[in-house]
VEXMI-336828 format. One record per residue (C-alpha): residue number from 1; x, y, z; chain. Coordinates in pm, whole numbers. Last residue first. Layout:
<nodes>
NUM, X, Y, Z, A
...
</nodes>
This chain:
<nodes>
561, -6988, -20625, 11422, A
560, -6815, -20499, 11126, A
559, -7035, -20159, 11236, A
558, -6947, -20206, 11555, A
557, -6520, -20207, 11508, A
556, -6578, -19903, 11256, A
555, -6739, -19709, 11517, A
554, -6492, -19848, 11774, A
553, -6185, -19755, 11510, A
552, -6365, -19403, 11492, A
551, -6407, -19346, 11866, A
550, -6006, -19401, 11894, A
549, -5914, -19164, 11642, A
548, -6131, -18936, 11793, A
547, -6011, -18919, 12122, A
546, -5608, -18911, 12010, A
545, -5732, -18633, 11786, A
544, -5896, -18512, 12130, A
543, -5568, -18571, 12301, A
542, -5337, -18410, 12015, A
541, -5535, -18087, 12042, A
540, -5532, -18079, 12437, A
539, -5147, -18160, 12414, A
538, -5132, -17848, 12133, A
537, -5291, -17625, 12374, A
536, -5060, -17722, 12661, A
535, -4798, -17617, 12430, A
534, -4917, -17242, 12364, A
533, -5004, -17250, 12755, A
532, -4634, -17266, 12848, A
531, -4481, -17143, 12525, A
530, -4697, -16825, 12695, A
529, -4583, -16864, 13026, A
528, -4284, -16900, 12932, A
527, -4184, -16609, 12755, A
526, -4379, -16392, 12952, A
525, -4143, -16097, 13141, A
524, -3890, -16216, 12897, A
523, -4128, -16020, 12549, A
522, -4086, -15647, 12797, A
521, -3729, -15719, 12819, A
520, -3689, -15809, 12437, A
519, -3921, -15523, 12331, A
518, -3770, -15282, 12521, A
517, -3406, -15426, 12390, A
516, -3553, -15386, 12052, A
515, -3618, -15051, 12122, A
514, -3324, -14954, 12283, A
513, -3146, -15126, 11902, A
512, -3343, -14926, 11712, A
511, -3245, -14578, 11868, A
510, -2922, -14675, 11921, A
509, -2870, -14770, 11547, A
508, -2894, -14388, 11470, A
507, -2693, -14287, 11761, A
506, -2375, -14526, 11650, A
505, -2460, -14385, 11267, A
504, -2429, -14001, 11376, A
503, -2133, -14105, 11628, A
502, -1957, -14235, 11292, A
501, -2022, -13973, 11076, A
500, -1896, -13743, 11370, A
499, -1553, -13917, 11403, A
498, -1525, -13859, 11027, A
497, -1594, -13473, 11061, A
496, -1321, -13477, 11367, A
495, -1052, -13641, 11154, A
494, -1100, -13427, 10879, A
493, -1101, -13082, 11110, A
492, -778, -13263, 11323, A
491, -635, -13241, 10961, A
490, -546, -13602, 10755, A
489, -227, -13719, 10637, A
488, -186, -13666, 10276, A
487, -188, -14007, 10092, A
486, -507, -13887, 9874, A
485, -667, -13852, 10244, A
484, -474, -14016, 10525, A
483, -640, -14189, 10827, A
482, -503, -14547, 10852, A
481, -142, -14335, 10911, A
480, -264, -14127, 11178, A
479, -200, -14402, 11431, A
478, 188, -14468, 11430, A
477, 258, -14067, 11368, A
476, 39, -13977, 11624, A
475, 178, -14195, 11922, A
474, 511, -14109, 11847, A
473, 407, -13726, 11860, A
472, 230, -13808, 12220, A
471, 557, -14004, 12309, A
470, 786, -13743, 12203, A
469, 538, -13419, 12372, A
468, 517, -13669, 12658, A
467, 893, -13678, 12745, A
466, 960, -13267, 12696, A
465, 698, -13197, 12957, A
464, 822, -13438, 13188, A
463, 1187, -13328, 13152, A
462, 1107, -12940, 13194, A
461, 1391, -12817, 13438, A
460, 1650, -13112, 13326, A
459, 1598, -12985, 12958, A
458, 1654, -12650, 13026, A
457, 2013, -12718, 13173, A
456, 2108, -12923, 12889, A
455, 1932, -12648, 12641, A
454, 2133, -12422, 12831, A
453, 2456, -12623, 12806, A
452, 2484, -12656, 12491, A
451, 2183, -12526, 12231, A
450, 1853, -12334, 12225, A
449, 1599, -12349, 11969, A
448, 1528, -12697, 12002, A
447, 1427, -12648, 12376, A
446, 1175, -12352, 12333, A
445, 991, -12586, 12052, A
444, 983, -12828, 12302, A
443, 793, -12572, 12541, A
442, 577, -12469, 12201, A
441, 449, -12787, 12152, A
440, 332, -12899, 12442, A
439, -39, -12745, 12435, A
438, -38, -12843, 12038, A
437, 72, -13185, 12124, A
436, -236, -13232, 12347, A
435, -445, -13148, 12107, A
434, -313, -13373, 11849, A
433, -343, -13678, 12144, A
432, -699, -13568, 12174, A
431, -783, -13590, 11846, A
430, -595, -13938, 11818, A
429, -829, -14045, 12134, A
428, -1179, -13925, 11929, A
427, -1021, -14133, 11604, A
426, -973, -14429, 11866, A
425, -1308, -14381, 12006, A
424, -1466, -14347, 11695, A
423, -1383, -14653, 11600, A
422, -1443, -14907, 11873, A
421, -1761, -14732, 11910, A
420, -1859, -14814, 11560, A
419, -1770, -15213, 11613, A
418, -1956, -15177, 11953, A
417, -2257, -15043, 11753, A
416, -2267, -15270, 11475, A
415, -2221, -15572, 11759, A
414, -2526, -15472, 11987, A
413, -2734, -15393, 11681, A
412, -3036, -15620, 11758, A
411, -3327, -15482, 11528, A
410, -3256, -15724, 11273, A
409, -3260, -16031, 11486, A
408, -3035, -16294, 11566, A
407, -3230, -16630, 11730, A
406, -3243, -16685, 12123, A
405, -3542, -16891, 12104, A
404, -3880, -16733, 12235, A
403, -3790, -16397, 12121, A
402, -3925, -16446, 11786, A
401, -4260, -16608, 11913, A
400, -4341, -16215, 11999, A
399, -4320, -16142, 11693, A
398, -4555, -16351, 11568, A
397, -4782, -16259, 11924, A
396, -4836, -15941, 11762, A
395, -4797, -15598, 11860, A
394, -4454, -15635, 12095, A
393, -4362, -15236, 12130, A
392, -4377, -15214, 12504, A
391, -4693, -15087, 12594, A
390, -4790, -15371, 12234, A
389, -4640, -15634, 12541, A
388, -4802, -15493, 12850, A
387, -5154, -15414, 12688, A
386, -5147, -15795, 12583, A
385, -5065, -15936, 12966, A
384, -5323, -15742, 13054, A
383, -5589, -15865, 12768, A
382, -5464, -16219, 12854, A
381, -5489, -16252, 13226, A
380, -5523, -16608, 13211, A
379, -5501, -16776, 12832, A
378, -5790, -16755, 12577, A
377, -5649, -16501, 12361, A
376, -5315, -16676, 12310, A
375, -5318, -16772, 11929, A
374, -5540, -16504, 11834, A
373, -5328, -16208, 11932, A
372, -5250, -16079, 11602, A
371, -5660, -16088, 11559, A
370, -5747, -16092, 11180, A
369, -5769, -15794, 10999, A
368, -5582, -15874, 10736, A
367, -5818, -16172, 10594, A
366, -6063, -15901, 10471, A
365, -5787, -15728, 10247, A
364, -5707, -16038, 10044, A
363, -5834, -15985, 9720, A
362, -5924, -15646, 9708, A
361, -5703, -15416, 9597, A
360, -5592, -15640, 9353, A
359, -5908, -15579, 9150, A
358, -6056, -15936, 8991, A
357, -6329, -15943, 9099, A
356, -6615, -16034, 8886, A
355, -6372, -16252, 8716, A
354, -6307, -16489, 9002, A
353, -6630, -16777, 9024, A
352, -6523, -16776, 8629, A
351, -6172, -16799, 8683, A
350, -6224, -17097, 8926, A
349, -6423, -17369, 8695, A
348, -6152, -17521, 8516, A
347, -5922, -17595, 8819, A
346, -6143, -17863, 8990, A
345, -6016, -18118, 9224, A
344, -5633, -18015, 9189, A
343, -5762, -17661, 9333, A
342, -5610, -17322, 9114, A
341, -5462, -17078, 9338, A
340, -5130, -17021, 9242, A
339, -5210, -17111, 8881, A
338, -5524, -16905, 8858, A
337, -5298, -16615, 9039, A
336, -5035, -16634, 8747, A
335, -5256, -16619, 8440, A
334, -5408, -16328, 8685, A
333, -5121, -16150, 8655, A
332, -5030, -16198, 8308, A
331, -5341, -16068, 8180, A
330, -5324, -15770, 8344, A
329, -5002, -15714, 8272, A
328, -5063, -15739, 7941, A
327, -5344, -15503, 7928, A
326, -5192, -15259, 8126, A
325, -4861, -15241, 7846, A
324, -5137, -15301, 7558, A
323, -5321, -14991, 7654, A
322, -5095, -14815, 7756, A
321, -4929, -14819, 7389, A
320, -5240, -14785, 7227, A
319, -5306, -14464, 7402, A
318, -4927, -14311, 7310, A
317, -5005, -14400, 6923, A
316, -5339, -14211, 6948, A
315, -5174, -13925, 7149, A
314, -4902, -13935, 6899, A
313, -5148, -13934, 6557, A
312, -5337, -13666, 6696, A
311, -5672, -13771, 6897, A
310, -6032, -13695, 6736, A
309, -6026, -14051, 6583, A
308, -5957, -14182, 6943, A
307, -6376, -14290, 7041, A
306, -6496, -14547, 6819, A
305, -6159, -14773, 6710, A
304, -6030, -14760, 7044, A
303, -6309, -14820, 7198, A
302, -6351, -15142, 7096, A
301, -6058, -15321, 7145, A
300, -6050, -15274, 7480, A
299, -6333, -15518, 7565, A
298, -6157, -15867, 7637, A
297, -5892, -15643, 7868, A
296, -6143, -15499, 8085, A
295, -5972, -15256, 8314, A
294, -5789, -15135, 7991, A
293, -6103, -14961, 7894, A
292, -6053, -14657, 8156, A
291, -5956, -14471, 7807, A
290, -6304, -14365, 7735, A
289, -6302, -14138, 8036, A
288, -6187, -13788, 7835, A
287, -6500, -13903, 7573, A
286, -6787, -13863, 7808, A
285, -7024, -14064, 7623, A
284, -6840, -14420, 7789, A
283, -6958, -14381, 8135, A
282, -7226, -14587, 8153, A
281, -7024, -14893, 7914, A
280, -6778, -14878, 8232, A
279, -7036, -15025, 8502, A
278, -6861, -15364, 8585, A
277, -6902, -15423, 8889, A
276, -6687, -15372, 9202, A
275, -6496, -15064, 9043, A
274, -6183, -15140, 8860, A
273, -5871, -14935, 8925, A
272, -5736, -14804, 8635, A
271, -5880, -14479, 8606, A
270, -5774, -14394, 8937, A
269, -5437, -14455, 8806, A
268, -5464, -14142, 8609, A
267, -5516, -14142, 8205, A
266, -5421, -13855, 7971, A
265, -5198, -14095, 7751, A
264, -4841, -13903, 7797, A
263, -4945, -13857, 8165, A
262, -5035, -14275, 8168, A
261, -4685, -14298, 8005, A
260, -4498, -14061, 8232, A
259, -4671, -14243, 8507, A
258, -4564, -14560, 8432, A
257, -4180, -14449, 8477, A
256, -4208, -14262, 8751, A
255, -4391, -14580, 8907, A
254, -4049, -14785, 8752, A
253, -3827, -14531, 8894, A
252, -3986, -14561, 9267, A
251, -3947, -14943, 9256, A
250, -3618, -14940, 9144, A
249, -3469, -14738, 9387, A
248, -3689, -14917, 9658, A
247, -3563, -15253, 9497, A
246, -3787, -15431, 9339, A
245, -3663, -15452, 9011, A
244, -3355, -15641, 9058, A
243, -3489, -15949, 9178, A
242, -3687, -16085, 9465, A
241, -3394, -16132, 9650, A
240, -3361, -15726, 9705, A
239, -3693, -15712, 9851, A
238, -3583, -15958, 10133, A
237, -3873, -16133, 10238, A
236, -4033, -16145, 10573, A
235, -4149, -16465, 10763, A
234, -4492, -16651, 10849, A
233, -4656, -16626, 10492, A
232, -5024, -16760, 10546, A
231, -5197, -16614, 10251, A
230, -5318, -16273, 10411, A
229, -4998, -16206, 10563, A
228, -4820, -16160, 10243, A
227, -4500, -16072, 10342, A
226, -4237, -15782, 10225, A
225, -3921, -15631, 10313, A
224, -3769, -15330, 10233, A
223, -3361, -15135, 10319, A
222, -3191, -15416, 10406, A
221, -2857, -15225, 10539, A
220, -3059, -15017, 10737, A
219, -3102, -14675, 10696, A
218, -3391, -14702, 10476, A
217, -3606, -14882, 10697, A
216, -3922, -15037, 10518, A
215, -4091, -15256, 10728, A
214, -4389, -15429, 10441, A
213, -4715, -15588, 10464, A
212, -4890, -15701, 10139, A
211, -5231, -15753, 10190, A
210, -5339, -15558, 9938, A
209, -5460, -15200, 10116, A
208, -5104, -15265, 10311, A
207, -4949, -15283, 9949, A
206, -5151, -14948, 9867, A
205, -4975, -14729, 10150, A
204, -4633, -14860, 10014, A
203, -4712, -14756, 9667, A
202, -4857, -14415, 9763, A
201, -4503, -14329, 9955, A
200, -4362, -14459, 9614, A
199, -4495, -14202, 9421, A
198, -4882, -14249, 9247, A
197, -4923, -14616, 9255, A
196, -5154, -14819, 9071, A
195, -4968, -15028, 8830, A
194, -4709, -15040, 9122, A
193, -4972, -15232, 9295, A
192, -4960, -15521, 9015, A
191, -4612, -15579, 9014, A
190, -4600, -15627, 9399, A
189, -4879, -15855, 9336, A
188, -4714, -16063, 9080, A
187, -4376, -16052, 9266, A
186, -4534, -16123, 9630, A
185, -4618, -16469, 9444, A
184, -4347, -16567, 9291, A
183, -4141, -16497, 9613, A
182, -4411, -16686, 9770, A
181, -4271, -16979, 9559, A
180, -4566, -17278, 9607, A
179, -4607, -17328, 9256, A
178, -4400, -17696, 9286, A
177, -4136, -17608, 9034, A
176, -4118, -17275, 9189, A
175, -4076, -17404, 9562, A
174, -3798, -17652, 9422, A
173, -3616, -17342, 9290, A
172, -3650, -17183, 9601, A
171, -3536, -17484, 9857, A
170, -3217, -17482, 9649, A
169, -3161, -17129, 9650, A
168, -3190, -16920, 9333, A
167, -2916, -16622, 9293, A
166, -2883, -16599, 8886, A
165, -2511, -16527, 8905, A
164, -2373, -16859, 8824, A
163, -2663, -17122, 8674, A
162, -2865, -17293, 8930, A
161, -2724, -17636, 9027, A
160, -2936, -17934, 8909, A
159, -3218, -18072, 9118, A
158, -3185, -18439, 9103, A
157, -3467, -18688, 9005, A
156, -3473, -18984, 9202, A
155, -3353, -19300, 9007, A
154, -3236, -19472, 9386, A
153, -2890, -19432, 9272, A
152, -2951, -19059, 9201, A
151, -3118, -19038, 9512, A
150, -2822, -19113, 9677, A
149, -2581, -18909, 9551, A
148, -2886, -18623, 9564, A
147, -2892, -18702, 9907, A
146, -2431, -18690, 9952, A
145, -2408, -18375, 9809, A
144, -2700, -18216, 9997, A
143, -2545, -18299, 10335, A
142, -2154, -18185, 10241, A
141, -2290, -17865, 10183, A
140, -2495, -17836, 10490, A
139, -2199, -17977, 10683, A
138, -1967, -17707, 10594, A
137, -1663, -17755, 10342, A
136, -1817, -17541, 10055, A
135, -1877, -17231, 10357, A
134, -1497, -17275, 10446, A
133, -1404, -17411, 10727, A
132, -1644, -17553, 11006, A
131, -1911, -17809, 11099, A
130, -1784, -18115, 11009, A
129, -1524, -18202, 11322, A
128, -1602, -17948, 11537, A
127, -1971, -17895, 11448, A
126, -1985, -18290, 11510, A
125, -1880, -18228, 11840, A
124, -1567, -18464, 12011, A
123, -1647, -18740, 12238, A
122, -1395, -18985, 12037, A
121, -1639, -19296, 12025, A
120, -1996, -19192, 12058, A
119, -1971, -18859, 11873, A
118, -2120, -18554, 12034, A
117, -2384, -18323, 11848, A
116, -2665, -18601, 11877, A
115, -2844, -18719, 11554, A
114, -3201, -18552, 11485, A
113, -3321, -18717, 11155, A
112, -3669, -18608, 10982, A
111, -3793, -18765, 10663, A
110, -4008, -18628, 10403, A
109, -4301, -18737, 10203, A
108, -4504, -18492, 9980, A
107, -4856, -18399, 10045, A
106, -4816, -18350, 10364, A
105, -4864, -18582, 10709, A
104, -4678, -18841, 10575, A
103, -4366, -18848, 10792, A
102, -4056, -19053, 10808, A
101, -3894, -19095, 11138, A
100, -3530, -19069, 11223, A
99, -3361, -19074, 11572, A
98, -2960, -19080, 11566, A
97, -2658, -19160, 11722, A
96, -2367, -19046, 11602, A
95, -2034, -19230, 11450, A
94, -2167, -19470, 11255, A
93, -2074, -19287, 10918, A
92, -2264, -18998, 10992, A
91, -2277, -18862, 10633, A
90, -2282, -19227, 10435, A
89, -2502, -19424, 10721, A
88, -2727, -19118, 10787, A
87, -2813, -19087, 10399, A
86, -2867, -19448, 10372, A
85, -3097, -19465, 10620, A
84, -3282, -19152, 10479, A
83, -3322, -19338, 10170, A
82, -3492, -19671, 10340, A
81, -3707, -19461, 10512, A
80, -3810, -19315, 10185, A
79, -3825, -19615, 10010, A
78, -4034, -19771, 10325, A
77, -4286, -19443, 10291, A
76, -4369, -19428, 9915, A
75, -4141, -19232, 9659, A
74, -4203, -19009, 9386, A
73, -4562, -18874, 9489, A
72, -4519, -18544, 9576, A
71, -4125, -18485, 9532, A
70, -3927, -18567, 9809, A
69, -3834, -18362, 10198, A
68, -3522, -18460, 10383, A
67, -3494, -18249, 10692, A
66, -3207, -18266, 10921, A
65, -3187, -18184, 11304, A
64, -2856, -18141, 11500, A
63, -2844, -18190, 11824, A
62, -2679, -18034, 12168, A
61, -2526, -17741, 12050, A
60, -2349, -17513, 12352, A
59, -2036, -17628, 12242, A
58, -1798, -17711, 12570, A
57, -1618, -17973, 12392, A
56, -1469, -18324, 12556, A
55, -1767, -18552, 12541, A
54, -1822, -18795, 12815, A
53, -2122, -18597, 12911, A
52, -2228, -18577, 12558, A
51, -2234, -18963, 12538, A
50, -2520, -18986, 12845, A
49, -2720, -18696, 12720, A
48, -2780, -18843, 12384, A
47, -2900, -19155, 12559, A
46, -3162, -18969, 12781, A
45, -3270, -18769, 12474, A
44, -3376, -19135, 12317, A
43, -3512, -19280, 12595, A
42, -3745, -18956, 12691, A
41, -3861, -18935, 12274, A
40, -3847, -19274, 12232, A
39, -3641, -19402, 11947, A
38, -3384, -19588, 12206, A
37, -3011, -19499, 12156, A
36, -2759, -19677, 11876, A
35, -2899, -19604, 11584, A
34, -3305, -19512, 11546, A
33, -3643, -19598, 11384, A
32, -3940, -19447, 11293, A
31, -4188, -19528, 11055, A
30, -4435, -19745, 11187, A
29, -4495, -19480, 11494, A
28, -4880, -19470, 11481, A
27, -4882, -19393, 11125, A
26, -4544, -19158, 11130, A
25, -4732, -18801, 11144, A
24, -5069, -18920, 11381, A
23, -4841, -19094, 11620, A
22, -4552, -18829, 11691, A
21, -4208, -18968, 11611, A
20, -4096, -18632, 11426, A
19, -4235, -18427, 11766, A
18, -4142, -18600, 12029, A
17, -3779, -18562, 11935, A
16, -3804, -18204, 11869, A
15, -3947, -18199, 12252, A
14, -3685, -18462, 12360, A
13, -3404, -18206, 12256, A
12, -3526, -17915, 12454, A
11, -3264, -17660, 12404, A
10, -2980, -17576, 12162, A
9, -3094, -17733, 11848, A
8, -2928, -17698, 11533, A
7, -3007, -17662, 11155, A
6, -2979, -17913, 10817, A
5, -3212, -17865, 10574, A
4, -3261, -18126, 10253, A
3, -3458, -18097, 9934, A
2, -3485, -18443, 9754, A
1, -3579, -18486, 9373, A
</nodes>
């Protein structure tokens, strides 16, 4: 099976360039290639530059990069170049040039392919041409239609579409098959921690204890999202794509829910959590802590049987029933963490060297306190260049990367709040248009009542007034309509509460959105010189592979010698 990814790039073509034809990812460059520009990084974004300036669009896309990743194992390096030849042949047709190299540097093989965003022969954009429409019509689509085309020729497995409804991407469902899902993952130790939880205030103070971190902002429109920073995970996930159940709604009822059932049993989560070693059989005389057994799952048995005959027949049957609901979550949970975890060398083994443990609690917490700041620590002037950013809200150089690129972000409300704006203003303006009539109203009600020549004559004296009490009334009757309640039109008090609603959501957002553009203006002050020294890093890295690489072939070249 294939996975593909198509995104753009807007900046610094020859870097992403560079980086798919680098040495030690394409053995020494064997496996790159290109159509119709050289497949050096400087040739190559030299050529692309030459057709776009004879392109007719003012798009501020450059490239276009695609990913085609395989299966571990299901092809080797020429098939694979050979594939992603095809692929730019059948969904480029000729009409782009391209760089593609294929790299081995994970376990599974996967070609990259950055093609320029102008087409060689009618200087239009590709995101003109294949880019737009409908969401079925876009080029991503139209990508992943034609790969698993042609790995179907090629006898490559093909992942088939997920059923209606059940809301698995593509790159998900091959994550799963793999074991590499973190939403799997953050589901078993979500899952676990609720187990624990008192309210959901406790919950979200015990997924920090595990590793889990979480920005939970319930007047946003996503509400929770987790990562597991002690495994690696670089982005936040939606709660709500996780499923159903974790919602904060959700989450909340199903702790309610546990704890009626530990209340019914007489058994507090602190019961539940196991200590370091196992020390239960001390405390097994006192018979209101006998039912802390379900931290040991291979030993439950036997306490039932010694310790509840003095329960009733419902406390007994309640007891039993925690017991198998902890019991099998238990069990299930760290079914799923051996096969997370488990090594290729030596799986067997690894639930031994884990079962004196096993407490969730535990099992990442030391990796959390790792420096945020790591990656730049060494740089010049970094402790006062690191006061300045967390002065100014940026507390970890992740999120400080997200300002690098100019990528959307979920504290930027800039459009939210113009869109509000927008419409309390106009509800503000009708007010004061109803207002306005009021203060007219009785001179034009003066001039209905009278009649002939003195309303003639009256008229002349107060023609202004008369004017803008029509217009203002013409004005409200062509603007209140969007506003009526049950098809009643609505009162200045109705129009007034809505306008506040509005202004109470615009202020809300405002507070968010002047602290993301703190954060943004504080993050610009050293933007580059941080991707500055985080790329010179990486050349120093690449040199002294470089450096070794070449000692090694001389140490090899002797020892033949």
């Amino acid at each position: 099976m294939a996975y593909t990814s198509i995104h753009t790039i807007r900046a610094t073509v020859s870097a992403a360039i560079a980086y798919i034809t680098r040495d030690d990812k394409t053995i020494d460059g064997l496996y790159v290639n290109s159509y119709a520009c050289r497949a050096d990084s400087a040739g190559a974004s030299e050529d692309f530059r030459a057709v776009r300036n004879t392109g007719t669009g003012r798009t501020q896309i450059l490239a276009y990069h695609m990913i085609q990743s395989f299966a571990p194992g299901e092809v080797t390096p020429e098939q694979a170049m050979q594939i992603g030849e095809e692929l730019c042949d059948r969904y480029l047709k000729g009409d782009y040039q391209y760089v593609i190299a294929v790299h081995h540097d994970k376990s599974h093989l996967h070609c990259h392919i950055i093609f320029n965003n102008t087409n060689l022969y009618n200087g239009l954009s590709f995101t003109t041409e294949h880019n737009q429409g409908r969401k079925s019509e876009r080029a991503w689509a139209e990508l992943r239609e034609i790969s698993d085309e042609i790995c179907a020729e090629h006898g490559i497995s093909v992942i088939s579409e997920p059923e209606k409804g059940h809301g698995v991407s593509h790159f998900e469902r091959n994550m799963q098959k793999e074991g590499k899902s973190w939403k799997d993952k953050l589901r078993v130790r979500i899952a676990e921690v609720m187990l624990y939880s008192r309210d959901f205030k406790d919950f979200l103070e015990k997924c920090s204890e595990c590793s889990i971190e979480y920005v939970y902002k319930p007047s946003n429109k996503v509400k929770l999202k987790f990562r597991l920073s002690g495994d690696g995970q670089q982005k936040f996930t939606r709660a709500d794509t996780l499923g159903a159940d974790f919602t904060p709604e959700r989450i909340a009822e199903q702790i309610a829910e546990i704890q009626e059932k530990l209340s019914a049993a007489n058994v507090t989560p602190d019961m539940l959590i196991e200590a370091p070693k196992p020390v239960v059989p001390k405390t097994e005389p006192k018979p209101t802590q006998t039912v802390t057994a379900p931290t040991k799952p291979k030993q439950s048995a036997e306490p039932e049987t010694i310790t509840e005959t003095s329960e009733t027949a419902k406390r007994k049957a309640a007891a039993e029933q925690v017991e198998k609901f902890f019991a099998a979550r238990r069990a299930r949970r760290q079914a799923q963490l051996d096969m997370l975890n488990a090594t290729a060398i030596n799986p067997k083994p690894e639930p031994s060297a884990r079962t004196p443990q096993p407490t969730p609690t535990e099992s990442k917490a030391p990796e959390k306190k790792e420096d945020p700041w790591k990656a730049i620590r060494g740089m010049g002037r970094a402790n006062e260049i690191i006061a300045d950013l967390e002065a100014g809200g940026v507390m970890s150089f992740s999120e400080l990367s997200g300002f690098f690129f100019n990528t959307p972000h979920s504290d930027d409300h800039t459009t939210e709040r113009a869109d509000l704006k927008k419409k309390f203003t106009a509800i503000d303006t009708l007010i004061a248009k109803m207002k306005h009539r009021d203060e007219l109203e009785p001179v034009y009600k003066e001039y209905q009542g009278k009649s002939g020549w003195s309303q003639s004559r009256f008229k002349k004296k107060n023609a202004a007034t008369i004017e803008d009490y029509e217009q203002t009334v013409k004005y409200i009757k062509e603007h209140i309509k969007k506003y009526a309640v049950d098809g009643k039109p609505p009162t200045m008090l109705d129009l007034l509460e809505k306008s506040n609603k509005l202004k109470s959501k615009w202020n809300r957002l405002n507070v968010e959105h002047t602290a993301f553009l703190t954060k943004r203006e504080t993050a610009k002050k050293y933007t580059r010189q941080v991707r500055q020294y985080i790329n010179e890093q990486q050349m120093k890295r690449e040199r002294e592979k470089s450096r070794q690489r070449t000692q090694a072939k001389h140490r090899n070249k002797n020892t033949l010698e």
